[in-house]
C-alpha positions in Angstrom: -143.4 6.7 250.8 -145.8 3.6 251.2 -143.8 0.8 253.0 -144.7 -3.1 252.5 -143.5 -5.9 253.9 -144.5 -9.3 252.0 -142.7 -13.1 252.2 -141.0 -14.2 249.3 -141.9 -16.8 247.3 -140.4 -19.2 244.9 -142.0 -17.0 242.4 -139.7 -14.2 243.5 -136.2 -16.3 243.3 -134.8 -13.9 240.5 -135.3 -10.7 242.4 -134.0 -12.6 245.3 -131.1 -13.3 243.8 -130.6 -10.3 241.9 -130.6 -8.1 245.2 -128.0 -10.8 246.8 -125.7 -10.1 245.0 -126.6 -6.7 244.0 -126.0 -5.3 247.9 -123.4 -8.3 248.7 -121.5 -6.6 246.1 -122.0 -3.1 247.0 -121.3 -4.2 250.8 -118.3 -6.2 250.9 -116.1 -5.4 247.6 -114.2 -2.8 248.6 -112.7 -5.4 251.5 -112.6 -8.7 249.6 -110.1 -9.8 246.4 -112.8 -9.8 243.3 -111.8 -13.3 243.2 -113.1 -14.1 246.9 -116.2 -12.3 246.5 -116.8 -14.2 243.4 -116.2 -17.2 244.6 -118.7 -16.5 247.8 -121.2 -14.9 245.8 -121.4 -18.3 243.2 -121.7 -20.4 245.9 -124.0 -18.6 248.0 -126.5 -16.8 245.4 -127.0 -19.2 243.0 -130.5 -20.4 242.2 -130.1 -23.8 243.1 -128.6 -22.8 246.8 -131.2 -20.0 246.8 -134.4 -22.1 246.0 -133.2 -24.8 248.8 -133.5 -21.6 251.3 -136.7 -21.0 250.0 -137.8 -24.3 250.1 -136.4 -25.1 253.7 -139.4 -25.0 255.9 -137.6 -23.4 259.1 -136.3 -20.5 257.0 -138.6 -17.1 255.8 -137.8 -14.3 253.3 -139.2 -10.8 253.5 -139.3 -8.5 251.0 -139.6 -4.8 252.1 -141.0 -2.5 248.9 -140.8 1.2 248.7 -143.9 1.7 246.9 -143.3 -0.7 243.9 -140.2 -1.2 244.4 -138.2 -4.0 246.5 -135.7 -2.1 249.1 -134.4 -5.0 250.3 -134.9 -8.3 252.6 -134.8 -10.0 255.8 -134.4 -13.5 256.0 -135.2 -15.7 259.6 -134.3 -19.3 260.6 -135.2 -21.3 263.1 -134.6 -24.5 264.7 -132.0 -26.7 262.5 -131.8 -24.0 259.8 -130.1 -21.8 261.9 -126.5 -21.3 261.2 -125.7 -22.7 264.9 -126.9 -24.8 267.1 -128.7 -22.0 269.3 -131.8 -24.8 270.3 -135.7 -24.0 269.8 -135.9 -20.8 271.8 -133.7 -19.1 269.2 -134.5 -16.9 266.2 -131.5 -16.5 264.3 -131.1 -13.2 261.7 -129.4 -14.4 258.7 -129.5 -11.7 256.5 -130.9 -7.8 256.5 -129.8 -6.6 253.0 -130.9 -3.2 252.0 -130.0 -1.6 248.6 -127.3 0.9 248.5 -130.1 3.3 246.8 -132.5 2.7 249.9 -129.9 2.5 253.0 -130.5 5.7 255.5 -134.6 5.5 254.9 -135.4 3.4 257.6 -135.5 0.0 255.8 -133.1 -1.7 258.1 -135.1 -0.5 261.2 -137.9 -2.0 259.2 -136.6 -5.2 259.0 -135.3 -5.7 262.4 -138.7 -4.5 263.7 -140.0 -7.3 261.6 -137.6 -9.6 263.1 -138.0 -8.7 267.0 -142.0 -9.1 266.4 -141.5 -12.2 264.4 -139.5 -13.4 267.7 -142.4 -12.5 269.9 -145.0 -13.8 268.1 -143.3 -17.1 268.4 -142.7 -17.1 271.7 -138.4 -17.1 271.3 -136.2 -15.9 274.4 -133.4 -14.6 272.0 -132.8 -13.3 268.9 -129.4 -13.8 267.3 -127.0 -13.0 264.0 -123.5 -13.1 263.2 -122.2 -10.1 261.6 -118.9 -9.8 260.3 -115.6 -7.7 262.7 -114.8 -5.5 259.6 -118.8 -4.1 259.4 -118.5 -1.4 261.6 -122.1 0.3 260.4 -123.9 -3.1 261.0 -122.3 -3.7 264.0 -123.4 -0.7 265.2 -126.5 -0.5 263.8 -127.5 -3.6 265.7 -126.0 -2.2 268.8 -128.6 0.4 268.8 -130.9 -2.3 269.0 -129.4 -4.2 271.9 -127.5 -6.3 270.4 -124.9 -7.6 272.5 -121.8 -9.6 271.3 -121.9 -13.1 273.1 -118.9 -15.2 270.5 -117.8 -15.2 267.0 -117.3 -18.3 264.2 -115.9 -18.0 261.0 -116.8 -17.0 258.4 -114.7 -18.3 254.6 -115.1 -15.4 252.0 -114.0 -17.8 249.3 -110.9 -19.2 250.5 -110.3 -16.2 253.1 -111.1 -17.7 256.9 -113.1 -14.6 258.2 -114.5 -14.0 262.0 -117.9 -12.8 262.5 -118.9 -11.6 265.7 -122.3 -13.5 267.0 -124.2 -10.9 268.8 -127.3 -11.5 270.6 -130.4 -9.6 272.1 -133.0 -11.5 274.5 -136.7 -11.4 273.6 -139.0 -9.2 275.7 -142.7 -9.3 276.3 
């Protein structure tokens, strides 16, 4: 399968959006009220909120394709876009979403690749995410990786308080 990584463009918003909510959905229903999730996904993956992530220059969408067809996406911010205030040596991961049809290929390795040589390139000492207590696999996943946990913040889920973990890895060579 031929594997392609391109940034995503304002051009792309609806297939952004579409696979937000798309593998939100698939992710997270099965432990949120529909009403929560709703409520999140409104707020979160409209195109308004969406094209302002686009737009904000500290913040950068990947699309990853499986031949022709988009798998999923990473997206990166740095300095004031980040989610905390984790200062200019920080790369934070806000979001690897792979599609349900796609998970177990190797897109998420992919993507985290991307990430740790995106990191590099720039010269960060850490990398850094939040990743919600109930997500075992991610949690896990990132593990693997060397991702340790260093805190957690919350998270609201609609009107549901949530705790993510924040778990870190520092930037080699």
């Amino acid at each position: 399968m031929n594997t392609t990584i391109r940034t995503c463009t304002m051009d792309d918003l609806s297939l952004l959006q579409a696979i937000s909510i798309e593998t939100f959905n698939d992710t997270f229903k099965h432990q949120n009220t529909p009403e929560n999730m709703t409520a999140y996904m409104n707020r979160a993956f409209n195109r308004d909120q969406l094209a302002r992530e686009l737009a904000q220059a500290h913040s950068t969408f990947y699309f990853v394709y499986a031949g022709e067809e988009a798998a999923g996406y990473l997206k990166v911010n740095r300095e004031e876009a980040q989610s905390e205030n984790t200062g200019p040596a920080s790369l934070e991961i806000e979001r690897i979403y792979v599609r349900t049809g796609f998970q177990g290929l190797g897109f998420g390795k992919t993507l985290i690749q991307l990430a740790i040589d995106i990191a590099k390139e720039e010269k960060k000492e850490k990398l850094w995410l939040g990743v919600w207590e109930k997500n075992k696999r991610a949690i896990a996943f990132y593990q693997k990786w060397g991702f340790a946990q260093t805190g957690a913040h919350s998270f609201y889920m609609g009107e549901e308080e949530q705790r993510d973990y924040i778990l870190e890895k520092p930037v080699e060579g």
